[in-house]
N, C-alpha and C positions, 0 to 999 in steps of 0.2 A: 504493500500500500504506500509506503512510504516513496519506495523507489518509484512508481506511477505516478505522484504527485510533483517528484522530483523532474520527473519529465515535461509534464504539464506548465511545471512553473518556468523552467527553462525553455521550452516552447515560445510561451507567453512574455517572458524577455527578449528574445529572438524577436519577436513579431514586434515591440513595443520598440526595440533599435530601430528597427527597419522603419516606424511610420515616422519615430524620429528622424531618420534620416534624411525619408523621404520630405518632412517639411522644413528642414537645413535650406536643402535643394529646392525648395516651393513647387515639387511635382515635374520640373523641367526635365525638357528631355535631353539627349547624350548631349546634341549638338547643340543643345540651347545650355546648358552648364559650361558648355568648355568656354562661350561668352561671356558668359557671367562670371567666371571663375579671372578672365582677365580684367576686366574692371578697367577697360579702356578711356571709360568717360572719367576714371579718375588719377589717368595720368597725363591732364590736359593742364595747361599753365595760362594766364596774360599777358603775353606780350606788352610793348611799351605802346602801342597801336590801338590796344584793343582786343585783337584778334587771339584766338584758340590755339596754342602752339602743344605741341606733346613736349614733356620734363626732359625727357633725353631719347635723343635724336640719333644716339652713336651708332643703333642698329640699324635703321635705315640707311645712314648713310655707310655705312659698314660694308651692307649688300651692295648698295649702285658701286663703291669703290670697288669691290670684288667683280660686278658684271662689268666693269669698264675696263677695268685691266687686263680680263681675257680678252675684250674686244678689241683692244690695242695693240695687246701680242702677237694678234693673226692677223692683224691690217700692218703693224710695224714690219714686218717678214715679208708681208706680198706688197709692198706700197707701190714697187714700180709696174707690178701688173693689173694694180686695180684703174690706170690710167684710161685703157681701153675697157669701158667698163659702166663711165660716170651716169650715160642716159642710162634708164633702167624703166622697163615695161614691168611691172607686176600685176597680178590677177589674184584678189583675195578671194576663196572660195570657199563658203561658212556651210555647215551641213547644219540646215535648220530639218532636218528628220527628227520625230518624235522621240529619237534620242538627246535633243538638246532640250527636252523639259523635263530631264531628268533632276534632283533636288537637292545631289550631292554637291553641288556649286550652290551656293546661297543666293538669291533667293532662287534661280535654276539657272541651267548653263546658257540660255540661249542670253540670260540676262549680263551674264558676268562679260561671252564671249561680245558683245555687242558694246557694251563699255567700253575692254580693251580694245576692239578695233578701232572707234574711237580716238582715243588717244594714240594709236599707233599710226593711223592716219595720219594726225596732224606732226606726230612723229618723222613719220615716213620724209614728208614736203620739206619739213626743218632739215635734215640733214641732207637731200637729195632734191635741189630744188628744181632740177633740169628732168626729174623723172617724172612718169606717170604709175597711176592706179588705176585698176576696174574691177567690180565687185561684182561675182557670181553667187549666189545659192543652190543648195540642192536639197529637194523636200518632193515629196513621192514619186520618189525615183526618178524625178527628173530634175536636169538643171536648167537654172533660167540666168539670164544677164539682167545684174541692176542697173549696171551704169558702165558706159562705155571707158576705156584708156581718157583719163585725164589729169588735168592737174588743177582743179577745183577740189579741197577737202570738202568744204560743206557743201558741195550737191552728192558728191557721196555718203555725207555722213546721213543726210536729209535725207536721200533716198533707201539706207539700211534702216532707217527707226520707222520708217514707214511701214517696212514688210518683214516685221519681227511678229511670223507664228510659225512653229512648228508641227506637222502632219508627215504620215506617211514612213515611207522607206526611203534609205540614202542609197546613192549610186554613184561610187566613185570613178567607174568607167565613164558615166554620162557628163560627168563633171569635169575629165581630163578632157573627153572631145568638145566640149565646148569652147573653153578658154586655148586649147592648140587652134580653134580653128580663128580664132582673132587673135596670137600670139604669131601663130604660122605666118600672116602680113606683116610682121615690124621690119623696119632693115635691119641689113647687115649689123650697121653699128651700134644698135640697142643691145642692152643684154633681156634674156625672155627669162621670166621667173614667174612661180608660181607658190602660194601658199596658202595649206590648204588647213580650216580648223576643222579637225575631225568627231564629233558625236560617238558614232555610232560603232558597233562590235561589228560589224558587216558588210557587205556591200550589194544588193541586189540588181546587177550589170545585163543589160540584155547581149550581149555577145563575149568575146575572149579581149579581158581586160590586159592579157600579157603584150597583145600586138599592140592596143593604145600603148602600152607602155615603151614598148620598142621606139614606135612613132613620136613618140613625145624626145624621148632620146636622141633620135635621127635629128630631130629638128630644131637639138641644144636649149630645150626646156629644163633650167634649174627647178626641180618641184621640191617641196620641203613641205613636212608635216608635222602638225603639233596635233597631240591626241587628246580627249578628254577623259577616256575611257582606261581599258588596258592597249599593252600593246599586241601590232597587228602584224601579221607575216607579209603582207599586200602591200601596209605602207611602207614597210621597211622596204619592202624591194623595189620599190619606186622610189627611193630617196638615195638606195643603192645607184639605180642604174643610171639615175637621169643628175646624180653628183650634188641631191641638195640634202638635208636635214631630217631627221624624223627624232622626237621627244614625245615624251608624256606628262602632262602638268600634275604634279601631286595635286596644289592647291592653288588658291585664286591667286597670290602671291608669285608662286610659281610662273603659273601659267601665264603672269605679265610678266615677267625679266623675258619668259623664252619667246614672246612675241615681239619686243621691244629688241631683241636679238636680232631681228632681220632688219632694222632701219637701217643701218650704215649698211656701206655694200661689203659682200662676201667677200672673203681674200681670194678665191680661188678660181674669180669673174674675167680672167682674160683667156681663159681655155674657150669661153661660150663666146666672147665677143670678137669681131674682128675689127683690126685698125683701120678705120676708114676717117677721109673728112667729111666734114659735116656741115652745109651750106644752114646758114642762119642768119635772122632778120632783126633787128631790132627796132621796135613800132616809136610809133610817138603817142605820146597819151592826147587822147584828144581833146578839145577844147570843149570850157567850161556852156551850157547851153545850145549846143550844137546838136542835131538831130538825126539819127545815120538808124540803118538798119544793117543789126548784129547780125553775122556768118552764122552764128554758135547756137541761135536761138529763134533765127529769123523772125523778128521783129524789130519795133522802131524803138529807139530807146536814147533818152536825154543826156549828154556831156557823159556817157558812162565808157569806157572801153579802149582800147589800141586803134590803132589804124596800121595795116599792114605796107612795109615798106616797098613791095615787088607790087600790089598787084589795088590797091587802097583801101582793102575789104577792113571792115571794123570786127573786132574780138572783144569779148569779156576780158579775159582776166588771161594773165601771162606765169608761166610756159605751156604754150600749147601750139599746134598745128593748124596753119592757117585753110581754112575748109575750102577755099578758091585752087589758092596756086601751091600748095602743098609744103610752102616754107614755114621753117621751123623759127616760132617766133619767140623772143628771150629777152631778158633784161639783162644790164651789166650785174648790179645785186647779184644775179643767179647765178653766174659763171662765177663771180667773187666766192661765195659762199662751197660754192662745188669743190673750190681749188685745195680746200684745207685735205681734202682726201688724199691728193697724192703727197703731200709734206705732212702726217699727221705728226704729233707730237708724242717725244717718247714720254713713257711712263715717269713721274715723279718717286721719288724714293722717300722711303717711309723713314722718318725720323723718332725714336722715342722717345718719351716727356725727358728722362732722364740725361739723355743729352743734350737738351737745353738746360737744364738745372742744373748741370755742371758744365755748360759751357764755359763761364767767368767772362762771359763778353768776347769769345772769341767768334760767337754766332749771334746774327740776333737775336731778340726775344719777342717781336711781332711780326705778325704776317705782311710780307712786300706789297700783297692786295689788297686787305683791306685796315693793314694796320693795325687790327686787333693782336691782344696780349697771346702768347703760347704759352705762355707760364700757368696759365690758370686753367689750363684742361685736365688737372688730376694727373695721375698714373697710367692714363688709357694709351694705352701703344697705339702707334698708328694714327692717332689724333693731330700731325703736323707731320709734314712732306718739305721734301727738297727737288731743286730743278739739278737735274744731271751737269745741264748744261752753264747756268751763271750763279749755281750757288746759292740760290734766293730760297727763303722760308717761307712756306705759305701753310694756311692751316686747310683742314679738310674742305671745307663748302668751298672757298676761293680755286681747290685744285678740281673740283668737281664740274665748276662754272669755267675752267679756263677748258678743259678736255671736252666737254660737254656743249659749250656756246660759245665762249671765245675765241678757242683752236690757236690760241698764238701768247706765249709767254708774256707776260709782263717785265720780268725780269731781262731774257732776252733780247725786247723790245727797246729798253732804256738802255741799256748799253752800247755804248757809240764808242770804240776808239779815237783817243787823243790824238790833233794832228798836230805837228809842230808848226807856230806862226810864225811863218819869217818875219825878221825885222826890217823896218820899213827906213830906210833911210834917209838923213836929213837934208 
């Protein structure tokens, strides 16, 4: 009797943990506790502005310094062959199949995957201003074109928010023949790329996906694929043959460094491209109140747009192909910005607190950018860099903004060799 009761009470302990537990937890489920167990809304600060800043930054900027410096190390090694290279055709192809409302991405994937393209977009234009984009879908087993090769971010962005639902089966053959058959026109000098976000475990292809794949190959299609799911024996071997990328995102975090991977151009972009020149225009902007009817959109439209230099047709917005006489229209800006690809800059070398804290003034103690203290980042390694080349100290965010947006040393910039002044006789 006793030993039965002894059960009973033990039982009943068991069960009384457990509801305690469960109201710790306030009923929440797996993925709603691993939220709340971070308590992100209370590592947020005031800025001197106003604004929302998080308490420490060092892992974030931890990661971009980590995904930058591998980006660096394979552009530093191919630089002289990313020359032939700089135009670039891409073709994003989103698998909105009933695998992209799936929930393991929060709120689902078709939401996360449309965000980061997003930002990858305007990504893309920042770093490669002379290239274009065109966005495909694939959703019951067929693929459709959004938006043609261009270089407007927001009519593609406009155009992807608009046809965000998921139906149906993916078809990753249907998907390759589409975007070959509008990549198959580019010239010579473009490089053909394609990037594909994958859903789905599957592919249901109405014929032999291996010859598309051949074909894609013959026709020096870089394809690259990022997965949302597990991985796939089909994309690997298209990423195999045709020389581009295949990943699978753990997490939403993930799955944006590895999309943001593909903005700068690939190191290994002058096997696809060939050296050719490349005849090009530069418009004049046209005058304020004047009334012209755009190429781009055929209509009439006020003081908006270029004027093409060969042929006097008006355009929206610049780098694009002029839709008359076929010239390739550019600004100075774009060719400026392009340039920093083939010169990029070597990596910064990581300095620790401790050798500034015993420098004795033999180094400085602020950053060359932005003049802020080094002294006062604590013990955190890594938190202050050196330029290989003039010696100069910068702290993280300054070395982030110079690789990232400015592309040219400040240090090495300000350094000018002394010349001798002859003397000027009397």
């Amino acid at each position: 009797m006793k030993n039965g009761e002894g059960r009973r009470l033990n039982k009943q302990a068991g069960e009384d943990d457990a509801e305690e537990e469960d109201d710790l937890e306030g009923g929440l489920e797996a993925w709603e506790r691993r939220y709340a167990e971070d308590r992100s809304w209370e590592a947020l600060q005031e800025d001197e502005s106003g604004l929302l800043q998080p308490i420490d930054n060092s892992a974030i900027y931890h990661a971009q310094y980590r995904r930058r410096l591998r980006a660096l190390s394979l552009a530093s090694t191919a630089a002289s062959r990313i020359q032939k290279g700089l135009i670039r055709f891409l073709y994003v192809v989103i698998d909105l199949s009933r695998a992209a409302s799936e929930m393991d991405f929060k709120p689902s994937r078709m939401v996360v995957v449309a965000k980061h393209v997003e930002a990858f977009i305007r990504e893309f234009f920042d770093q490669n201003p002379l290239s274009q984009i065109g966005l495909a879908i694939i959703k019951d087993g067929v693929a459709y074109c959004l938006t043609d090769l261009g270089g407007s971010p927001e009519s593609h962005i406009q155009a992807l928010m608009g046809k965000l639902s998921c139906s149906g089966d993916s078809s990753l053959q249907n998907g390759l023949d589409l975007v070959h058959g509008f990549l198959n026109q580019i010239p010579t000098y473009g490089h053909r790329e394609v990037l594909i976000l994958y859903s789905a475990l599957s592919t249901c292809d109405p014929g032999d996906i291996m010859e598309t794949i051949q074909k894609c190959k013959k026709s020096k299609l870089r394809c690259s694929v990022i997965g949302l799911s597990a991985e796939m024996f089909i994309c690997k071997h298209l990423c195999q043959e045709t020389g581009g990328t295949y990943s699978v995102a753990l997490d939403e975090s993930h799955f944006k460094e590895l999309i943001l991977e593909h903005a700068p151009p690939p190191p290994a972009i002058a096997e696809f491209a060939i050296s050719n020149l490349i005849k090009m225009g530069f418009p004049q902007r046209a005058a304020e109140g004047s009334i012209s009817i755009c190429s781009c959109h055929k209509e009439a439209k006020v003081g908006v747009g270029y004027t093409c230099p060969r042929c006097k047709a008006r355009v929206c917005e610049l780098p694009t192909e002029c839709r008359i006489c076929g010239l390739q229209l550019v600004s100075s800006p774009h060719l400026a910005r392009s340039y920093h690809h083939l010169f990029p800059i070597a990596p910064f070398n990581e300095v620790p607190s401790s050798r500034l804290n015993n420098s004795h003034g033999r180094s400085p103690s602020t950053c060359f950018g932005c003049q802020q203290s080094l002294l006062n980042l604590g013990n955190k390694p890594g938190l202050s860099v050196a330029c290989p080349k003039c010696k100069k100290y910068f702290c993280l965010e300054c070395d982030i903004y110079i690789h990232e947006s400015l592309h040219n040393c400040p240090g090495c910039e300000s350094y000018r060799p002394s010349k001798p002044v002859a003397a000027s006789g009397e």
